[in-house]
C-alpha positions in Angstrom: 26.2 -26.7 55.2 24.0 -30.0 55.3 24.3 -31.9 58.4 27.7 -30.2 59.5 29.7 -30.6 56.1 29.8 -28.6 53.2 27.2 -29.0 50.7 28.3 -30.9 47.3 25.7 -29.3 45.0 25.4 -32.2 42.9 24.7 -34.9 45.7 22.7 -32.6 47.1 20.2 -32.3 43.7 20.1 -36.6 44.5 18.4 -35.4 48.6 16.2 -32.9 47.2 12.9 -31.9 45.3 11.8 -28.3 44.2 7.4 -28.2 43.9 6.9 -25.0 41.8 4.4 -22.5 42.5 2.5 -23.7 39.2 1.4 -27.4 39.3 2.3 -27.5 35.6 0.6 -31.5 35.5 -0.2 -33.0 32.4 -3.7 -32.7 31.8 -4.4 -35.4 29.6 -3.3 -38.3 31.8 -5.4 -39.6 34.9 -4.1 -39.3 38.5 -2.4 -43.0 38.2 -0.9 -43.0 35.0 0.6 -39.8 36.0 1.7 -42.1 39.2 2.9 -44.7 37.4 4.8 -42.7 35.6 6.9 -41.1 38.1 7.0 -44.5 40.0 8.8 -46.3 36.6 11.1 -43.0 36.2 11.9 -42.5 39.8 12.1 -45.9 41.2 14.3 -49.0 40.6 12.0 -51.7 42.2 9.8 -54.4 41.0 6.0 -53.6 39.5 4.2 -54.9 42.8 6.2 -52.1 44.9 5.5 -49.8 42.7 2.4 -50.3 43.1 1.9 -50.8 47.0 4.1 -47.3 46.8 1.3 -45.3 44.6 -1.4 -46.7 46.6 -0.6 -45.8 50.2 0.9 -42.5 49.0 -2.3 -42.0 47.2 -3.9 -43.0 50.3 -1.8 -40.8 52.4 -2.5 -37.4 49.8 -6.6 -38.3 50.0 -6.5 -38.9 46.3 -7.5 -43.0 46.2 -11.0 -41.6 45.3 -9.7 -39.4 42.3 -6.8 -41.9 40.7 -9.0 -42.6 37.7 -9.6 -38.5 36.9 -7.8 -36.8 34.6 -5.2 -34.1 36.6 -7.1 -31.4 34.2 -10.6 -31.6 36.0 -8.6 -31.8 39.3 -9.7 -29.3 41.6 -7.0 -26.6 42.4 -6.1 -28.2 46.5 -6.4 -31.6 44.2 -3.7 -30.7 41.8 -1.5 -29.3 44.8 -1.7 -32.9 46.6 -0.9 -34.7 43.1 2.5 -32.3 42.5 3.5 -33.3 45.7 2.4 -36.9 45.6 4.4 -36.8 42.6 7.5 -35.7 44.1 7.1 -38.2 47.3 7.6 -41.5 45.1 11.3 -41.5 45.7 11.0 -40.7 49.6 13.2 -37.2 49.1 14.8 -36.1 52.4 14.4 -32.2 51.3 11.5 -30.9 49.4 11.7 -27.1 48.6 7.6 -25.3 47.8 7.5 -22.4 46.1 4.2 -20.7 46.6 2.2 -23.9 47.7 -0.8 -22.2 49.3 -1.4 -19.8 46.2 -4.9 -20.3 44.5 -6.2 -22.2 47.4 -8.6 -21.5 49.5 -8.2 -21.0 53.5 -9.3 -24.8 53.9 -7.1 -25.9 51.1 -4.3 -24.0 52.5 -4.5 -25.3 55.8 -4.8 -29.2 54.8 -2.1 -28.0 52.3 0.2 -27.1 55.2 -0.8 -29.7 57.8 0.6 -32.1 55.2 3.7 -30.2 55.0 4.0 -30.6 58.5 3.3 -34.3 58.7 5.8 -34.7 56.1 8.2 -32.9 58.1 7.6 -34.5 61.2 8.6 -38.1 59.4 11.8 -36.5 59.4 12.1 -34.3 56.1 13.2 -31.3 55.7 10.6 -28.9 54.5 11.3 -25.5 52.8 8.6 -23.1 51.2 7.8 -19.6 50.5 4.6 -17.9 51.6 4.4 -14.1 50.7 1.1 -13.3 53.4 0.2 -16.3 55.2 -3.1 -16.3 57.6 -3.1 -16.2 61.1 -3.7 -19.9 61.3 -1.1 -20.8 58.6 1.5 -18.6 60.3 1.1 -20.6 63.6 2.0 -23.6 61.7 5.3 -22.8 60.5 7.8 -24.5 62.9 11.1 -21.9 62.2 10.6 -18.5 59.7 12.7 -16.8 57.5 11.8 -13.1 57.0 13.5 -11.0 54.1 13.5 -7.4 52.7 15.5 -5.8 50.8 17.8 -8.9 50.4 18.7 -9.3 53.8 17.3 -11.5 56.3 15.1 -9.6 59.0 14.5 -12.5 61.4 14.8 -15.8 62.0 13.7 -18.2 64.7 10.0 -19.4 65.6 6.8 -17.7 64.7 5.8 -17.2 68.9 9.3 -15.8 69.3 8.3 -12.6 66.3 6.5 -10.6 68.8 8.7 -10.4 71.3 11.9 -9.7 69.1 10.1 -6.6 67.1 9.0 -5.8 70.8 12.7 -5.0 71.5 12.8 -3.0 69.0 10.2 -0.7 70.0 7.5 -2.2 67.7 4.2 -3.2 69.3 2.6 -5.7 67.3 -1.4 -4.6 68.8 -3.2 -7.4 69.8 -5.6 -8.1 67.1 -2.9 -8.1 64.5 -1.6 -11.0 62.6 2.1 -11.1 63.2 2.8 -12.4 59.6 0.9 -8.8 58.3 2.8 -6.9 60.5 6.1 -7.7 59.9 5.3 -7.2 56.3 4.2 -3.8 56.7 6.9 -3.2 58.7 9.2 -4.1 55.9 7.2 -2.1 53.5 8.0 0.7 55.6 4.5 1.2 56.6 5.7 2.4 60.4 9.3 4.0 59.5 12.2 2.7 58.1 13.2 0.1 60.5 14.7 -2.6 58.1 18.4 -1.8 59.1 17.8 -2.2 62.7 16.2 -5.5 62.3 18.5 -6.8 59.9 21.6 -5.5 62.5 19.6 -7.0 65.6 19.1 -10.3 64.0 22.8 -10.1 62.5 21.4 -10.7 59.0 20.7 -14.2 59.9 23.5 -15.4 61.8 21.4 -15.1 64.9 19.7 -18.0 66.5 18.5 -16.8 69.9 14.8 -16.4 68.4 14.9 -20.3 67.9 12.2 -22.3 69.4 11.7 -26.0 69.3 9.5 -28.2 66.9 5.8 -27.8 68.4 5.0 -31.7 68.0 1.6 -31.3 69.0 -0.1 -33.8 66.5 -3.6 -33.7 67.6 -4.4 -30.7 66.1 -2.4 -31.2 62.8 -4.0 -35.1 62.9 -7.2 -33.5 63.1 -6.6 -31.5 59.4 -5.1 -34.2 57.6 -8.1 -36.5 58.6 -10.8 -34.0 57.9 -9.4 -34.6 54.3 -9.8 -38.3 54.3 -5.9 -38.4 54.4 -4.0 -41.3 56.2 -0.9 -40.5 56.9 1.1 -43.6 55.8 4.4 -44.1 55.5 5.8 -45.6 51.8 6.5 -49.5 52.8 10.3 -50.5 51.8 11.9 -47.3 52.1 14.3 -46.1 54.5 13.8 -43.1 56.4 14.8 -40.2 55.0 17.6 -39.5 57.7 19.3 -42.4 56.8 18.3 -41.3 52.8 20.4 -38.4 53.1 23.7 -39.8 54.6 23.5 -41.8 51.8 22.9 -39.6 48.6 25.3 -36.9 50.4 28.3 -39.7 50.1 30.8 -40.1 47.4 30.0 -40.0 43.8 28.3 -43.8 43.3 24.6 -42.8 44.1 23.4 -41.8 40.0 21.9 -38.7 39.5 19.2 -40.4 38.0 17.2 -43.7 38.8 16.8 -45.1 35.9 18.4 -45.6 32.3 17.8 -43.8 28.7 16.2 -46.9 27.4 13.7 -47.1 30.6 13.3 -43.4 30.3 13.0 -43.2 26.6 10.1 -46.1 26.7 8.3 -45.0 29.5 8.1 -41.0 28.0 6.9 -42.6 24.5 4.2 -44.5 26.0 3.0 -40.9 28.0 3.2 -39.8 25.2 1.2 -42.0 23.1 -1.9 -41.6 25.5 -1.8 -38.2 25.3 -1.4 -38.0 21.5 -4.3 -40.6 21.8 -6.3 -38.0 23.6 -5.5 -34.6 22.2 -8.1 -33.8 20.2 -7.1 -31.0 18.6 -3.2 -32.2 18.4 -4.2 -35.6 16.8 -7.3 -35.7 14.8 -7.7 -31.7 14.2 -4.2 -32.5 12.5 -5.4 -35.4 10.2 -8.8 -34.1 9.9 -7.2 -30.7 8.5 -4.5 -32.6 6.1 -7.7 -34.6 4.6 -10.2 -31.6 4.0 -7.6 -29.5 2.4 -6.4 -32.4 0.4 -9.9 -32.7 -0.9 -10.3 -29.2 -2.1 -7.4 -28.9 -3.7 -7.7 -31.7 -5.7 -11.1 -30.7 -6.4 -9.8 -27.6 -7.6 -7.5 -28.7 -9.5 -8.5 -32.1 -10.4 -6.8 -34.4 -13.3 -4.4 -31.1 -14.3 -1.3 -33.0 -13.9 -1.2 -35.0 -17.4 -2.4 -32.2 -19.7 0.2 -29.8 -20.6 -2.4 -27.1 -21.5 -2.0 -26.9 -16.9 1.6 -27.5 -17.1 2.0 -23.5 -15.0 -1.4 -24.9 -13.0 0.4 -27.8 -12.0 3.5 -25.8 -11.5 1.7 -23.8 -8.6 -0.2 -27.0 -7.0 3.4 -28.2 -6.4 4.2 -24.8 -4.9 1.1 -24.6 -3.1 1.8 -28.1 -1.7 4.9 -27.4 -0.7 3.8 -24.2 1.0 1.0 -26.4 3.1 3.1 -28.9 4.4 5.4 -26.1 5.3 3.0 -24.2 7.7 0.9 -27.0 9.3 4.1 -28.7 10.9 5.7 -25.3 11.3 2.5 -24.2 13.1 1.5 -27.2 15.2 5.0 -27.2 17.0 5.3 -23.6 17.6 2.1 -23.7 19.5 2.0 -27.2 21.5 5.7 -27.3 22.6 6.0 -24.0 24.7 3.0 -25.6 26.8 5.8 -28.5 27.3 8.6 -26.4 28.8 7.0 -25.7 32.4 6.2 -29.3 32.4 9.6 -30.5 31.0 11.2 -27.8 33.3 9.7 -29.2 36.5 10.5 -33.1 36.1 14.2 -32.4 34.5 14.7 -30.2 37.4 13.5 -33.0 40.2 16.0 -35.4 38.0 13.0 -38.1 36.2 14.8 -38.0 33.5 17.9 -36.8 31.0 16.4 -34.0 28.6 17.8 -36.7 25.8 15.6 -39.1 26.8 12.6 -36.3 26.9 13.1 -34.8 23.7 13.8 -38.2 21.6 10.8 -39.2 23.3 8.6 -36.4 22.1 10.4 -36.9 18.2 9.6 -40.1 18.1 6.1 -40.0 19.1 5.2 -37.2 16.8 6.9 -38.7 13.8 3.8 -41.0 13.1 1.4 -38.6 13.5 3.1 -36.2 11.3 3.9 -38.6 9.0 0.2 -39.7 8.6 -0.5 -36.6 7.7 2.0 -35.7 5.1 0.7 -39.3 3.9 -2.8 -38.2 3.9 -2.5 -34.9 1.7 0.4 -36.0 -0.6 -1.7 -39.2 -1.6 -4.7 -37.6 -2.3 -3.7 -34.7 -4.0 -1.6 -37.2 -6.3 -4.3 -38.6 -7.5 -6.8 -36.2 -7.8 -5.0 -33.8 -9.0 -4.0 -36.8 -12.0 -0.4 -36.8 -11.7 1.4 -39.4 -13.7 0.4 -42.7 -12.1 4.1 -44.1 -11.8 5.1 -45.6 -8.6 8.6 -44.4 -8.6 7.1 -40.5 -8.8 4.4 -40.9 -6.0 7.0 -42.6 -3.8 10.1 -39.9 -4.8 7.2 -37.3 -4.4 5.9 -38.7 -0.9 9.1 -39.1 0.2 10.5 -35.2 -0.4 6.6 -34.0 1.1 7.9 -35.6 4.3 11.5 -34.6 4.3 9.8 -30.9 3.8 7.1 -31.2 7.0 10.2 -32.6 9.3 12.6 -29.9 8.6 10.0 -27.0 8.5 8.8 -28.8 12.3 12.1 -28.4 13.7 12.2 -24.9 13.0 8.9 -24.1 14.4 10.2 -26.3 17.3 13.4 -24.0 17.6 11.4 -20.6 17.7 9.0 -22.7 20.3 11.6 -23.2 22.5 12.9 -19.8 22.3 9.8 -17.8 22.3 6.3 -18.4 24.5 3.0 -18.9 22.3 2.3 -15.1 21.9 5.3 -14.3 20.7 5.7 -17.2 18.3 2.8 -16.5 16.8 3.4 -13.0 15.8 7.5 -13.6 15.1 7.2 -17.4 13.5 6.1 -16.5 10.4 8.3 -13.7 10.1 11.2 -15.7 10.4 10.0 -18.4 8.2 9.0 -15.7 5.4 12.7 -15.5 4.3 12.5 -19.1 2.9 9.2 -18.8 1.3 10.8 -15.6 -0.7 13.5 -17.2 -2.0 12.5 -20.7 -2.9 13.1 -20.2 -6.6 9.2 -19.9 -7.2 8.5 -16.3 -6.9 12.4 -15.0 -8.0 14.4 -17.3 -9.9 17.4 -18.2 -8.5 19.3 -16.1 -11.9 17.3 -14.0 -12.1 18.2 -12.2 -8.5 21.1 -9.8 -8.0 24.7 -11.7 -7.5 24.5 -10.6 -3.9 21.4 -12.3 -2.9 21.4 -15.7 -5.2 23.4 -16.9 -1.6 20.2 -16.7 -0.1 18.8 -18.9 -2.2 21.1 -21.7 -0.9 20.2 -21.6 2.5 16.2 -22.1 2.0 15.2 -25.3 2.7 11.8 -24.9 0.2 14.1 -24.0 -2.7 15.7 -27.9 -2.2 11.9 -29.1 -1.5 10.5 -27.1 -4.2 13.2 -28.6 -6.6 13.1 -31.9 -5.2 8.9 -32.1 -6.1 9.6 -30.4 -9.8 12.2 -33.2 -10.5 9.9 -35.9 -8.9 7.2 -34.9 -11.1 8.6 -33.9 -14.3 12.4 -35.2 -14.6 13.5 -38.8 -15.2 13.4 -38.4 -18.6 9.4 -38.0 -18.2 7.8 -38.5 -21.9 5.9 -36.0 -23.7 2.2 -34.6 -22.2 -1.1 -34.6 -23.7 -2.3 -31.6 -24.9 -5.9 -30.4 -24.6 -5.7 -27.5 -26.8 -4.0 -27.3 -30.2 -1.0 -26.4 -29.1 0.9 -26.5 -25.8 4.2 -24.9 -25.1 5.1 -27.1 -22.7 4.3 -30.5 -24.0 7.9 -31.4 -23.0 8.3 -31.8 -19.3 12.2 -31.1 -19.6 10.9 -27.4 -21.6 9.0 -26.5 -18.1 11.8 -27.0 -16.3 14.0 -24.9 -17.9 11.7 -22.2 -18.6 11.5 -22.2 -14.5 15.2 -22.9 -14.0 15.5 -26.5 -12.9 16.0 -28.3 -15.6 19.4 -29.6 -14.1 18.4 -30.4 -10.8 18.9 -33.6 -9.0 16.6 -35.3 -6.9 18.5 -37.1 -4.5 20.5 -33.9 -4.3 17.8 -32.2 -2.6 16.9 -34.7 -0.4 20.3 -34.8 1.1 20.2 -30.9 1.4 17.5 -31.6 3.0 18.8 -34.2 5.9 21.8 -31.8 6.6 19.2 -29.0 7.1 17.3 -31.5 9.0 20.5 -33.0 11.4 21.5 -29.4 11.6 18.5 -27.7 13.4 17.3 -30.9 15.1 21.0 -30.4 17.0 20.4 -26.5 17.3 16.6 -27.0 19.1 18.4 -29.5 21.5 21.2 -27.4 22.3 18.8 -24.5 22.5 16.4 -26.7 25.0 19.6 -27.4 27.1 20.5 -23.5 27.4 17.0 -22.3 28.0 16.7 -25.1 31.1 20.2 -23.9 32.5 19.3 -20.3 32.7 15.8 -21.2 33.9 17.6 -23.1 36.7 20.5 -20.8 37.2 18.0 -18.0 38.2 
């Protein structure tokens, strides 16, 4: 029931907030940009009351002094303040915690729940979990909720727990927290009593033990300001009585704020500062691309003309293929899992539609990996002295890409499905399979009839293909030859001696896109079902 009707679960998403145990912030943006974002997802107003918003809630959460820090050298009580600070830019009328005292210490946890109690006492409704609280935390709790064994225990105020377990023949002694006794009493620490409690308090249904709101504010006043915290209400905003009434009627109140296009823009700028400032994400990535691009074209340098290093050339393509492969592969199956828990919070508390997140995070990565497929192809090229036609460099540029953005997705699908460990160990197992049968070790004839199928499905046999015909097909004129005689003077000889000599180009690049369309829409589907069972817990 919410105010004496049955709850609608999905107005009831528009009322309310969830603040996970883990803050799961992103680390590389300051305390306002992470403001301003939620303010432009979560609000429908104009810039200036956006802005008066951030700052008095900044104000109110003792954070003014820290909006310029970045939430990754926030201090743990800090971080707490901001997740909530987060989730207050939209005035919710029910906030659920999970946790919200765990990590801090006693003085944290204490300005961490006087806050919870100011909020409340605006006229919220405040839920949250605490698994031991401290004597002074447990006399701050306004109504408790005790459960064991899946059963509620008691229910009613925290001065009224004594005196109900006293009923029932347990003495709570003097110098006891209430809050540890109850638990040891459920842990069966003194007998099994949890049947007669759960029977006495009719599993819940019971509200004799109810006491009213303590509204004492001196005390809690007395927290907030030893925190430098004014407690300031967000200007323009209704309260949140008269918040709920509204989001709990009919069907016209949307789910979310604002649009895909707002979403999608204000996600790809995040996105760009943080790509700006990932170190290892951005520059680690081009920085590796060029270095490796340098040895190998040292290494093999001006091979691509002579035909005496036609079968040197032959494995440079492979090798290149193999690269781009494994650096796009690799840098999604580590950096997204550390998304989820972010993604998984702000989907949840409705910021945004997951299209809008995951287009968001495609489109800001494209450049980046892009760049670096640019980087490597280019310099190898020309190094390596590959004929200098610009139909082949582009046709040869081009299928590099096409290779790094399917072989991405798939490290993005085992990310999504697997956490870091896991995908480390697993990922390249599962991308083995295509590696095996990309025509370069087996020939695609030369396996047994019941495997060539194989073949078809690996997206590095079409990549593979696609850089043999770029580099040797189109009719490509007879090599030099270094030595006396070379065997394969004649490009269209090399690729029939290695089975391609009837491949088509633009064939492989549209094997390619369909591989491409086809996981791209399996990781997003996959994203979707992962956030639905996370939720449906």
């Amino acid at each position: 029931m919410v105010n004496g009707a049955d709850r609608d679960l999905t107005a009831f998403r528009r009322s309310s907030v969830y603040i996970m145990q883990d803050d799961n912030l992103q680390p590389l943006l300051t305390v306002q940009e992470a403001m301003d974002v939620a303010a432009n997802l979560k609000l429908n107003t104009s810039c200036s009351e956006k802005n008066r918003n951030i700052d008095q809630i900044l104000v109110a959460m003792g954070l003014a002094k820290s909006k310029n820090t970045r939430t990754g050298k926030l201090s743990g009580g800090q971080r707490k303040r901001l997740a909530i600070a987060l989730e207050l830019i939209n005035n919710p009328p029910i906030m659920f915690f999970d946790e919200p005292t765990s990590g801090l210490d006693s003085v944290s946890s204490k300005q961490c729940l006087a806050l919870l109690k100011f909020l409340a006492r605006e006229g919220r409704t405040v839920i949250c979990t605490i698994h031991q609280p401290s004597a002074s935390l447990f006399d701050m709790i306004d109504h408790l909720y005790v459960v064991a064994r899946g059963s509620c225990v008691y229910t009613g105020g925290t001065q009224n727990l004594v005196n109900f377990l006293t009923l029932s023949k347990l003495y709570c002694p003097t110098y006891h927290n209430p809050a540890d006794f109850v638990l040891e009493i459920c842990n069966g620490d003194y007998g099994d009593h949890v049947e007669k409690l759960i029977k006495a308090i009719e599993n819940g249904k019971n509200n004799h033990w109810r006491s009213p709101a303590n509204d004492d504010f001196s005390k809690m006043k007395a927290i907030i300001d030893a925190n430098l915290m004014t407690p300031v209400r967000a200007p323009n905003l209704p309260p949140p009585k008269e918040l709920v009434q509204r989001r709990m009627k009919g069907k016209n109140y949307a789910l979310h704020a604002t649009g895909f296009w707002t979403q999608l823009y204000v996600l790809l700028k995040r996105n760009a500062i943080k790509l700006s400032r990932d170190r290892v994400l951005t520059y680690m990535r081009i920085s590796m691309h060029f270095w490796i691009a340098i040895l190998v074209g040292t290494l093999n340098f001006k091979i691509g003309e002579d035909a005496n290093y036609a079968f040197d050339n032959y494995n440079l393509l492979f090798f290149s293929v193999m690269f781009l492969m494994f650096s796009s592969f690799s840098a999604t199956l580590i950096t997204f899992p550390l998304e989820v828990p972010v993604l998984a919070r702000e989907h949840f508390n409705r910021w945004y539609k997951l299209r809008s997140f995951y287009l968001a995070n495609k489109l800001a990565d494209f450049p980046l990996q892009i760049t670096a497929t640019f980087i490597y192809t280019l310099i190898v090229y020309y190094m390596s002295g590959q004929v200098l036609e610009v139909k082949r460099l582009f046709l040869y540029v081009l299928i590099c890409i096409a290779i790094s953005l399917v072989a991405q997705n798939i490290g993005l699908i085992i990310g999504i499905v697997m956490n870091i460990q896991n995908g480390v160990i697993f990922g390249p197992l599962i991308i083995l399979p295509f590696t095996i049968f990309s025509g370069f070790f087996v020939h695609l004839h030369d396996a047994q009839p019941y495997l060539q199928w194989l073949f078809h499905i690996s997206f590095l046999k079409y990549g593979f293909e696609g850089i043999m015909a770029a580099i040797y097909g189109y009719d490509r004129l007879k090599m030099k030859c270094s030595k006396d005689y070379c065997h394969f003077a004649y490009p269209s000889k090399l690729l029939q001696e290695v089975g391609m000599k009837h491949v088509e180009y633009w064939y492989n690049i549209v094997m390619l896109v369909v591989f491409y369309i086809i996981l791209d829409t399996s990781a997003f589907l996959l994203l979707r079902l992962r956030l639905k069972q996370r939720f449906n817990r």
